[in-house]
N, C-alpha and C positions, 0 to 999 in steps of 0.2 A: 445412183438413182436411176430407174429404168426412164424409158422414154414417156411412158402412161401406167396409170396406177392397175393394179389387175382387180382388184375391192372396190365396188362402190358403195357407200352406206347411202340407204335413201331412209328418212326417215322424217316425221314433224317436228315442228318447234311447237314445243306445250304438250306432247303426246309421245313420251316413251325415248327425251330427249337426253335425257339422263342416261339411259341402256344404253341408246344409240351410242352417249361420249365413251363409257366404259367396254363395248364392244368395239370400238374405233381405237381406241389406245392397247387393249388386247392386241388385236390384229396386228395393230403397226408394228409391237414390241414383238409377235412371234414370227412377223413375214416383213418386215424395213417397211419403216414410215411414207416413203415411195410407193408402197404399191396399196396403200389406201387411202380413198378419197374421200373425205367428208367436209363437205362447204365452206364452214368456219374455219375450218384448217388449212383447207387446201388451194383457195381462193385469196390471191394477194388485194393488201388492201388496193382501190383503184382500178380494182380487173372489174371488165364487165363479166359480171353473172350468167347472163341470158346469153351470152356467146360459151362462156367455160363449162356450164353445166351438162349441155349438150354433147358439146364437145368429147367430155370425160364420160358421160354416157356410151360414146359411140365407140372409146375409146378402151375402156372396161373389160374385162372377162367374166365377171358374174358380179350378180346384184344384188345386194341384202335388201330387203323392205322391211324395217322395223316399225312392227304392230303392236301399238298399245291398246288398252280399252276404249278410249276415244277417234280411233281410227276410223272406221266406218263413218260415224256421226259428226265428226268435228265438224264445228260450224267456222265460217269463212266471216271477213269484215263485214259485206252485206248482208249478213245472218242466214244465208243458204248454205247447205252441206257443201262443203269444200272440194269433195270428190269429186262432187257435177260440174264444178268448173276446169273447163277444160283447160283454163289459164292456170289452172293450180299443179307448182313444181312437182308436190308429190307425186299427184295422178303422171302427171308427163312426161318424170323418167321412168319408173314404170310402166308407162304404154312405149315411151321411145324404146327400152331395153327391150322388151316383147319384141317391140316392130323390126328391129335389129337381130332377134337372136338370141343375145344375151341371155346366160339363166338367169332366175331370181329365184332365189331362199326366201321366202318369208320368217322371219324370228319374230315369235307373241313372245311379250311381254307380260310376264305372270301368270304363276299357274293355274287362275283362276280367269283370265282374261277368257270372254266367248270366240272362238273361231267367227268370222263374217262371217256372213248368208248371202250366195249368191246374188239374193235378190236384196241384198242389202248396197249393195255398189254397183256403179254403173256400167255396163255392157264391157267396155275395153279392158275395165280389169275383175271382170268375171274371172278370168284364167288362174288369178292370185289363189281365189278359195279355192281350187281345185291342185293346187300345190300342196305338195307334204312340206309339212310346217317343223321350225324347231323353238324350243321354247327357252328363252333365258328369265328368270329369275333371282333377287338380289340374294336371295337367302341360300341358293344353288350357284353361286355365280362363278366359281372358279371351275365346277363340271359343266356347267352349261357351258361355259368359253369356248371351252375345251372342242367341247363337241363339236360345237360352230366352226372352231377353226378346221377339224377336223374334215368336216362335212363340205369345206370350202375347197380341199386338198381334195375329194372325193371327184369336186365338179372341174376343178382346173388344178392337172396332176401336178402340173411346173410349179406350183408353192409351193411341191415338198423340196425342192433346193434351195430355196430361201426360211426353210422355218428354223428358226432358233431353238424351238425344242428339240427338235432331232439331232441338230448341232451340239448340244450340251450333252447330250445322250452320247452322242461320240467323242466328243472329248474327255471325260472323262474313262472312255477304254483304253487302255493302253495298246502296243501293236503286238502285244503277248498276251491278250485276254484267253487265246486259245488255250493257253496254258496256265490259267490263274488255278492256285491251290486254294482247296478252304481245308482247314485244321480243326480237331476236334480234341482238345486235351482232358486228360480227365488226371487220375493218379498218374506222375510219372515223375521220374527223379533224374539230374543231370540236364543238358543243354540241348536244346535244337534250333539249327537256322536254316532259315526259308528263304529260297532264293532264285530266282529263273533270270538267266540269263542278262549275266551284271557284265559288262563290260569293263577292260583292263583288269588288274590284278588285283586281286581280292583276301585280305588275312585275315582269318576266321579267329575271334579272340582266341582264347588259352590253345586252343589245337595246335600252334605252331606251327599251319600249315596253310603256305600261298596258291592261290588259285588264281590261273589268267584264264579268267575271262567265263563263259557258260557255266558256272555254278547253279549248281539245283537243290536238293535237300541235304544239310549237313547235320546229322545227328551224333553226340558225344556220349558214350556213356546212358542209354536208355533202360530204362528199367522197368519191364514189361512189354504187352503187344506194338508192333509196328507195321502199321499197314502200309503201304504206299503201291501207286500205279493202279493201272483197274481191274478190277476185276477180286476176289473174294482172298485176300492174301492174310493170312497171320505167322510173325512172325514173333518165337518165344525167346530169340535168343540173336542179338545182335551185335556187328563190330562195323568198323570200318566207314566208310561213305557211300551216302547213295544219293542218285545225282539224277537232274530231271525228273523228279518226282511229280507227280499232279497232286494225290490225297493224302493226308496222315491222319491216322487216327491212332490217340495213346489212350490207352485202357488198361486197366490192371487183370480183365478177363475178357473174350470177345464174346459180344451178343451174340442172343438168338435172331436179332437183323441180321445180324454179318454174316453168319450161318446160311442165313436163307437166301442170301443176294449170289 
């Protein structure tokens, strides 16, 4: 777990708290639950608040402000808009992250939610509405994520060594993807094996014949076109082994593609 989380979520309770949870469990699962903070989560029970939150503000690499339709307007215990209160956590990590540096993402909440109006909040986070916005939606919620996390990668490049998507992207390459064949069969009679660089000794069924080690295309007995390697090859008539191969294509006649590549 890093020292400080690099994600803040900032967002309301009663206003767009639901995205917030689903945007906060994204992140964490594609960048480690360490490097994002959201209150409920991240705040043990018996910690002071009013010392942590700042704290992890200042402590931050970029901000998310989740914006629902109630944002601007939400009204506060004493029935005044919650934004004028300067005492209100919202407005406060948002003006402390400005005051500090910090970027902030705004993410609205539904694709119908209105953009504020400058003149709809008060002076210190004028700046929000003048931010290029993203927008998540429940109904879009797996491209929006996306994009969010994306967009966060954009503003702090060091989350792409912690994303889990790109990790699974890689792992699933082999350290021979250079060399991955793809096969196209069509009419063809007798045996073929596909093979790149099998380690130890390898006996190719019925052929009676052992191979150590770098094996590549073994073909038995083909019957018709054999293309392989690159570049525009037809072969009508074939024996023996062929080896590191990248393509095969069996065909009982060669197109007018092939012809033309």
């Amino acid at each position: 777990m890093p020292a400080s989380p690099e994600i803040f979520v900032n967002y309301r309770t009663g206003d767009g708290e639901m995205a917030a949870a689903m945007i906060r469990q994204e992140l964490a699962r594609r960048f480690g639950n360490g490097r994002v903070f959201f209150d409920n989560q991240s705040i043990d029970s018996g910690e002071n608040y009013t010392h942590r939150l700042p704290d992890a503000i200042r402590r931050c690499q970029v901000v998310i402000a989740v914006i629902g339709r109630a944002w601007a307007g939400f009204r506060g215990a004493d029935g005044g808009r919650a934004l004028e209160n300067p005492h209100d956590w919202t407005r406060r990590e948002i003006v402390e992250a400005h005051e500090y540096g910090i970027p902030v993402i705004p993410v609205l909440i539904g694709k119908n939610t209105p953009w504020p109006k400058r003149s709809e909040v008060p002076q210190e986070l004028a700046f929000v509405t003048e931010h290029q916005y993203v927008t998540f939606d429940h109904r879009s919620a797996p491209a929006d994520l996306h994009r969010i996390g994306e967009e966060l990668i954009k503003t702090v490049p060091e989350l792409a060594e912690h994303d889990a998507d790109q990790a699974d992207e890689t792992d699933t390459k082999g350290p021979d993807d250079e060399m991955a064949t793809s096969q196209t069969m069509g009419d063809n009679s007798g045996t073929a094996y596909q093979m790149n660089n099998v380690p130890g000794n390898v006996r190719i069924g019925d052929t009676g014949a052992t191979y150590n080690g770098g094996v590549g295309a073994l073909f038995t007995q083909p019957n018709g076109v054999v293309n392989t390697g690159n570049g525009p090859q037809h072969v009508t008539q074939f024996s023996g082994d062929v080896r590191d191969a990248r393509q095969q294509f069996f065909r009982s006649e060669p197109s007018d593609t092939d012809d033309a590549r």
